[in-house]
N, C-alpha and C positions, 0 to 999 in steps of 0.2 A: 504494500500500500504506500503510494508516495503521496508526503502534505505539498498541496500548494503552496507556493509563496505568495504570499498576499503583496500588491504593487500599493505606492502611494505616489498620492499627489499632495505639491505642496504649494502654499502660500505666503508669501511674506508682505506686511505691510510693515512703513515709516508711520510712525502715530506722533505726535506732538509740534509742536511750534517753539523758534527760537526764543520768544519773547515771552509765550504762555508756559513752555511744558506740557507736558500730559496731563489734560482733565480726566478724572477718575471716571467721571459721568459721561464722558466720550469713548473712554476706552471700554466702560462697563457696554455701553451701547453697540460699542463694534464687537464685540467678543458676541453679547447676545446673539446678533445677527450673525454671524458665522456659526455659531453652536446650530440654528436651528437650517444651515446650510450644509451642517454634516462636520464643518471642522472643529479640532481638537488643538490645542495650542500646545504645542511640545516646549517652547525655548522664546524667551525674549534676549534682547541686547540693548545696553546702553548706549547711546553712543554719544559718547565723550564732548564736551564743550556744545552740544547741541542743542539739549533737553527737549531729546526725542527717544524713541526708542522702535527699533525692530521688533513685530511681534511674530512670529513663526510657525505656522500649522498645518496639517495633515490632515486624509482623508482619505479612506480607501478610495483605489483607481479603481473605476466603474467603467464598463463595455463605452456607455456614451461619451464620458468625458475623452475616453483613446478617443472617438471615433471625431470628438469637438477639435484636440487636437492637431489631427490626420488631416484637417479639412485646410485646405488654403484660406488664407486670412484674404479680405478685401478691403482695402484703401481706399477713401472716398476723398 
């Protein structure tokens, strides 16, 4: 019996502003909406003199998502 290996897909968003930082009530917001997207936030980053931050997530690869992928992109 051989296991699958399950594929993922991943995300990364820049969240915050030079002058503001990260609102808790924005980042709560984006997290929500992502959660009920399927992603899973594995890892943030700081990033230094910016006061912003990477937020990092995953979500198993799904037939559609290949197939969104796979599709050539269109340019308007």
């Amino acid at each position: 019996m051989t296991e699958e290996i399950k594929q993922w897909e991943y995300r990364v968003q820049t969240v915050g502003a030079f002058w503001s930082g990260v609102k808790a009530d924005e980042l709560e917001q984006l997290l929500n909406e992502w959660g009920k997207e399927g992603w899973e936030v594995v890892s943030t980053h700081i990033i230094e003199n910016a006061n912003k931050i990477n937020v990092i997530a995953k979500r198993p690869l799904t037939r559609e998502a290949i197939r969104r992928r796979s599709m050539p992109s269109t340019f308007n």
